[in-house]
N, C-alpha and C positions, 0 to 999 in steps of 0.2 A: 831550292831543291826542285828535282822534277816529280812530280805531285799528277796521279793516275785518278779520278775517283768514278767507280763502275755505278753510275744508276746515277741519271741526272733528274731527278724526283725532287721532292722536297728534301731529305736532309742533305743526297749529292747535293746538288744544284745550288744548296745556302754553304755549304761546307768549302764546295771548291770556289766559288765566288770570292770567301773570308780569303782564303789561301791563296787564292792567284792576289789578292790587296794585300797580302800581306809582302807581294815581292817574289811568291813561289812561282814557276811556269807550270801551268795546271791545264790536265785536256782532262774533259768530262765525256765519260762513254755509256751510251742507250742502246740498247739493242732497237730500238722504233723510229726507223728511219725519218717518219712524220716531226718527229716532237724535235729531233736534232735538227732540221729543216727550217723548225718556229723559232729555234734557239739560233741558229746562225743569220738568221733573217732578223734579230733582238727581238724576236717576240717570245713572254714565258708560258710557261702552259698551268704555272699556279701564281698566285696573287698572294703575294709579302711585299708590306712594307720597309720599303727602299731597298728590294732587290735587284728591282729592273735597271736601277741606275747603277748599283756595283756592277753587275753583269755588263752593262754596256761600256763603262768605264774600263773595265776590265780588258775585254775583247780589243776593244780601242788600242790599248798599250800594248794589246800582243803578247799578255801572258795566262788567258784565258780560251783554251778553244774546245771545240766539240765536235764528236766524231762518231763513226759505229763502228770502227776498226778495235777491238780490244786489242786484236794482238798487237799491233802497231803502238796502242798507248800504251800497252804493260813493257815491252823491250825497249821505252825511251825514260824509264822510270824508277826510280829509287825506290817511291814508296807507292803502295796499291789503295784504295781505301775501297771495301765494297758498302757500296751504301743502297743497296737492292731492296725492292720490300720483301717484309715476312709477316705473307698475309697469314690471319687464322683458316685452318680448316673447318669442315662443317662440324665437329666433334670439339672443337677448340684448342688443340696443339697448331703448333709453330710451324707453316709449310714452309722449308727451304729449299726447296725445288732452285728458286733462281739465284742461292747463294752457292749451292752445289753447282749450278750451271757457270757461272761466274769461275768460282775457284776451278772448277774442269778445264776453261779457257786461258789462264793465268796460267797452269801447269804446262798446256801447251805453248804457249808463248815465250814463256820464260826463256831467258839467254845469261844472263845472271844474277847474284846473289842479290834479292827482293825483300823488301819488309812490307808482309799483306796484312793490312788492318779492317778489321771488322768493325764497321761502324755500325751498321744495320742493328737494332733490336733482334738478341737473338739468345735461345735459350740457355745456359748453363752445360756448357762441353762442345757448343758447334765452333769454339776452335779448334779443339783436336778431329771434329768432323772435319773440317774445313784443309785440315794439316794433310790430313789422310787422302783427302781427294787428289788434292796437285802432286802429292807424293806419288801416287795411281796415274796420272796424268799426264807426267815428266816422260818425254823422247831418252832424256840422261838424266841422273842424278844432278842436280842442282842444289847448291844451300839457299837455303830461306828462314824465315819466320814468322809468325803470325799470332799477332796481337790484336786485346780487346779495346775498343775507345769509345764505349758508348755514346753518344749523343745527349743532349738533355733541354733539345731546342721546345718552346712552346711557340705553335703557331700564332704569326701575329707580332712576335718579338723576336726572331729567329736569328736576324742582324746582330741585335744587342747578345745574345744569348750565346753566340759565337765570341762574340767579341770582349764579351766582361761575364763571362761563365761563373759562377760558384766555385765550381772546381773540374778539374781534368781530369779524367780516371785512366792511367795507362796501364792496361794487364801484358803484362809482358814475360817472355820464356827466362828471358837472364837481363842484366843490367845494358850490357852494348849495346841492345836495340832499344832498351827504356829511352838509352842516352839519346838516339836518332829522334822520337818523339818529342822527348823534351826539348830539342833542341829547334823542330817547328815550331812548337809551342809559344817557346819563349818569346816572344817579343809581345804577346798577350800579357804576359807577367803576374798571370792570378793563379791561385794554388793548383798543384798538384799533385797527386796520390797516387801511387806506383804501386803496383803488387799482381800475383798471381793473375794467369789470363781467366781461369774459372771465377776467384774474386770480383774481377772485373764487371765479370758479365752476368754474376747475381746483384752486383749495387745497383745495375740498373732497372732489373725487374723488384727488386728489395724496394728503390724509391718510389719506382712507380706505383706497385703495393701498396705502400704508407699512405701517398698522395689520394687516391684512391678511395684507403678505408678514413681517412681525416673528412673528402665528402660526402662516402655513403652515413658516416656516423652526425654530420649535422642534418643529413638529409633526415635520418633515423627520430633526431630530436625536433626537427620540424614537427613534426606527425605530433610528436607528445604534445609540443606547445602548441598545435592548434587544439587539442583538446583540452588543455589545459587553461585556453584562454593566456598564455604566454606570447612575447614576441621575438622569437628565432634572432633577429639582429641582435636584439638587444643581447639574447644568450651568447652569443657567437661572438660581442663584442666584451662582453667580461670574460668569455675563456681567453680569448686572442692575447689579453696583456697578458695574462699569466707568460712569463719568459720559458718556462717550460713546453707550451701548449705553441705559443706562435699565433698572430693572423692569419697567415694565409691558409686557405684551401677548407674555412670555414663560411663559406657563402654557402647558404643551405639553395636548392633548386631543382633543375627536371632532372640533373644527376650527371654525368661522366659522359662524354662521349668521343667522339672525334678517331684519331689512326693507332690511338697508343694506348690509353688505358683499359680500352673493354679489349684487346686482344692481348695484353700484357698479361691482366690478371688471370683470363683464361687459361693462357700458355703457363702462368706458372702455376698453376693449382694443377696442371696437368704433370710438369716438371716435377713438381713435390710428388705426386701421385708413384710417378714413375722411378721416384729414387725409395719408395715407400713408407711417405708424410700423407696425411690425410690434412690438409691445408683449410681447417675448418670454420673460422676466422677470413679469410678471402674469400672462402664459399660464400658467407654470409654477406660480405661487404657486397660481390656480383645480385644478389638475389635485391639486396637492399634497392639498387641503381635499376635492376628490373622493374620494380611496381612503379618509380615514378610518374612518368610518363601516363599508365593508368589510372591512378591517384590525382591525377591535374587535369585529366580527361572525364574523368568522374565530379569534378568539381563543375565543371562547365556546365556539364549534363542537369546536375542538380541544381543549379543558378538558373538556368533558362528552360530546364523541361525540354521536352520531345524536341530535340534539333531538325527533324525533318523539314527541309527549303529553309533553316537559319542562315543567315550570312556569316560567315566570319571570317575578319581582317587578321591572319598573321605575321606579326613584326621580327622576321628575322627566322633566315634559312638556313646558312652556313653553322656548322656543331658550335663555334666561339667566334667573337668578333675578332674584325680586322683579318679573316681569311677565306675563300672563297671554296676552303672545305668540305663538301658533303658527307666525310667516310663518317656514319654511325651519327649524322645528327641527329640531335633529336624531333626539329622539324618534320621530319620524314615518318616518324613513328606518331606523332599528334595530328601530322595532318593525315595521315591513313586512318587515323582510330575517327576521326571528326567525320571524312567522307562516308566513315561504314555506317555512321549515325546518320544520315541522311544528311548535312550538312552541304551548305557553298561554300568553298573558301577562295579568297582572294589576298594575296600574299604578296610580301612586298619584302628586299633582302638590298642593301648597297652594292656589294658584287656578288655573289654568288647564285646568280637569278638561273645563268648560264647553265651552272649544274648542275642546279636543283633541279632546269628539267629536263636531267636525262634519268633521276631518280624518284621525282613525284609523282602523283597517277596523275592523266591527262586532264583532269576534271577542272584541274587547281588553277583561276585564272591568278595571271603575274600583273602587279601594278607599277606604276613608275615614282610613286613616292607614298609616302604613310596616309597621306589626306586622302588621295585614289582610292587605296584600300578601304578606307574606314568611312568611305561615304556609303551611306544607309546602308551600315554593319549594325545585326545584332548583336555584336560583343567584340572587343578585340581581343585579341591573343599573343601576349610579348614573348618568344620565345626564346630569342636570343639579343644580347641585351648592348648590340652596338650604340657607340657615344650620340650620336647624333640623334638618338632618341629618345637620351635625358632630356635634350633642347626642345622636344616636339612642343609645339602650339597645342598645350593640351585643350583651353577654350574651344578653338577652331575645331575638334580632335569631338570634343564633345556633341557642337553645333552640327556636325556632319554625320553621327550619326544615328539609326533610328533608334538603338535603345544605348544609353550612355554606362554600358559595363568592361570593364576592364578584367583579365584574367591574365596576371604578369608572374610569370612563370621563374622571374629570379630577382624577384624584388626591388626593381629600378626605380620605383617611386616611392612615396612616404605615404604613407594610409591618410595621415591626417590631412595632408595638403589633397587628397585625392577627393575627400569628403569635401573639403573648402568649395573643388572643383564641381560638384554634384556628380560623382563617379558612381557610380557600384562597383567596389574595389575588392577583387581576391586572390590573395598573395600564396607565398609558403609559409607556413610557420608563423601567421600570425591575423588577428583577428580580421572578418570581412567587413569590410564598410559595406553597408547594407541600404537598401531605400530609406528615407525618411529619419 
């Protein structure tokens, strides 16, 4: 098929890569003349593993390319996909300003009957937003449709997550155009769910919701069991078997961050608001994911007293590993809270060093490995919890610096083995290893 998808970002950019390998001819269109420039040159403008090689491979064969002609790629196109962001506003509803701009240009272009699919995170009715635009927009009446397909990529695994999905959601007007989906789809061969385009596009903020409150509420039990003198893993590893409850997304920690959840949950406590739900239950889970951050900056404080000229090494910049990240890390909010206390910090990230400094304050010097950082640091600070720093040479880690305390903000080490190590070890959710 020929395969349009607007917004070459993180979900275009993994979405059409999948598609052009799957045999589709696929042109990806940015309005930012720069980044289509870095893209036809193979260079990407985000960091996912094993993208850069599909994209090149892709390009290579001739059924991958990239443009800033919308109209051009929407009139050689069957199907449209807008994969645009929707940033939050400052109040916290859903800005579609550049899905509106999008769909405005697709009305214009259009020369025949089109199936526009909404990939982009978007709130509950911005497909009949979206319908009404190009309808407004049409030279002549043209037929179309327009369908919901959320996404449900995690950075980091976005390859995979395309490729061996959970499940497909196709919100669609009538079954014809279901068929059109399904019939991309197919060669993936893993489940799909058909139904209304409004359905569609509450599953996805519905899941994200769940995911969400599943971590504010272990974060919620950290808090207990450190007072409790409990250990959070351990808790989190007898709910997990429960087949009811599940493993995943019980890792207690600094909380939720990254492009999707903190502006998801927002949007829809806004959405609920707006259809007249007081959404009191998400209010809670956001406020939960607020205090972290504070709550682990308060621990540091009270570990080592007045930070004024403290050193401290932190391990990891990007919001989640294996992504080069910054929207809502948490980094960005601990190492602000640390500089306000008088602190140094010296900080070290495998890729994401790049963008972290166009968002950290200038103070923050960058290291070139963990050892850099942490030599004569008064404390380290693990914030995010990339693989390569289970491996660290914690001996060497200790030897290098001037007072041997660790403040691991998602639990990557074991208290006990930390103690072996002569750590001052303090976690989430579970007791500190202390001097002596």
């Amino acid at each position: 098929m020929n395969i349009c998808v607007v917004g070459a970002g993180y979900v275009g950019l993994v979405t059409g890569a999948v598609f052009a390998d799957l045999g589709n001819d696929v042109v990806c269109v940015d309005n930012q003349p720069e980044k289509i420039a870095l893209l036809r040159a193979g260079k990407l403008p985000i960091y996912e593993p094993g993208l850069e090689e599909m994209v090149a491979r892709n390009v290579a064969d001739g059924r991958l390319s990239f443009t800033t002609d919308l109209a051009a790629a929407v009139k050689r196109s069957l199907i449209v996909f807008i994969a645009v962001g929707t940033p939050a506003r400052a109040d916290g509803q859903t800005d579609l300003s550049a899905v509106e701009e999008v769909a405005r240009g697709i009305g214009q272009a259009m020369e025949r009957y089109t199936v526009i699919v909404n990939k982009s995170t978007v709130p509950v009715g911005t497909g009949d937003f979206v319908r009404e635009v190009i309808e407004r927009s049409q030279p002549r009446p043209i037929p179309f449709d327009v369908v919901s397909n959320p996404e449900f990529l995690r950075e980091g695994s976005a390859i995979e997550d395309t490729l061996r999905p959970d499940r497909i959601v196709i919100g669609a007007p009538n079954q014809q155009v279901a068929m059109t989906l399904l019939e991309l789809y197919a060669p993936l061969e893993r489940p799909m769910i058909i139904t209304d385009v409004a359905s569609a596009e509450m599953i996805k903020y519905a899941s994200n919701a769940f995911l969400a409150t599943k971590i504010s509420f272990m974060n919620a039990i950290a808090n207990v069991c450190e007072l409790a003198g409990a250990d959070v893993t351990h808790v989190a590893k007898g709910m997990g078997l429960d087949a009811r409850i599940g493993p995943a997304f019980l890792q207690a920690g600094l909380g939720y961050g990254g492009s999707c959840f903190p502006k998801d949950t927002e949007s829809f406590i806004h959405t609920a608001a707006r259809l007249g739900y007081d959404f009191k239950l998400l209010r809670a889970v956001v406020e939960i994911n607020r205090e972290r951050v504070p709550h682990f900056v308060e621990k540091i404080r009270k570990a080592l007293g007045p930070l004024d000229d403290k050193v401290l090494a932190v391990l990891g910049l990007a919001f989640k590993p294996n992504t080069d990240d910054m929207r809502e890390a948490k980094s960005v909010e601990v190492i602000t809270r640390l500089l306000e206390l008088g602190a140094r910090v010296r900080a070290y990230d495998p890729v994401a060093t790049a963008n972290a400094r166009r968002v950290l304050p200038p103070a923050v010097v960058y290291c070139d490995s963990p050892y850099e950082a942490a030599a004569g640091a008064d404390g380290l600070v693990l914030v995010t919890e990339w693989n390569e720093f289970k491996f660290l040479n914690l001996e060497r880690i200790r030897a290098l610096m001037r007072r041997p305390v660790i403040f691991d903000g998602r639990n990557l080490w074991e208290p006990e083995r930390m103690r072996r190590l002569g750590f001052e070890y303090y976690s989430i959710g579970r007791r500190p290893v202390l001097p002596g």
